[in-house]
C-alpha positions, 0 to 999 in steps of 0.5 A: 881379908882375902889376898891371892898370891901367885907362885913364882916357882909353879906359878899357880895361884894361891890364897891367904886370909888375914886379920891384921892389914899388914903381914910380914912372914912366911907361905907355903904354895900349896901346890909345889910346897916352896917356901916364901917370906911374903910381905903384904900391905892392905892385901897387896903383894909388897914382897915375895922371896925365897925361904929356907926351912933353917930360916922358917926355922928361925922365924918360928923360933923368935914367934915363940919368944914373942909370944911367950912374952906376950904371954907373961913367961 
């Protein structure tokens, strides 16, 4: 599934594919280079805001474990 998003900061518009209908995580525009926490349902726009790299930081970190798990160890 195709979902475009449009920048808050520059304002240009971007795109995203995804396989699940629901996403929760972060984007990164690829024009300006910020970062968001994106939230998309059946590829709408539920929600967008800022994120840090220490909070990208942190959701890549708790990805990782949940991955592990998954993984078996």
């Amino acid at each position: 599934m195709l979902t475009k998003i449009k920048c808050p900061k520059c304002n240009v518009e971007g795109t995203i594919s995804l396989i699940d209908a629901v996403y929760d995580g972060p984007y990164k525009c690829w024009k300006c280079r910020e970062l968001f926490r994106i939230r998309l349902e059946n590829g709408s726009l539920k929600e967008i805001e800022p994120l840090s790299a220490d909070e990208l930081a942190k959701f890549e970190q708790i990805q990782a474990m949940k991955n592990k798990f998954r993984k078996g160890g």
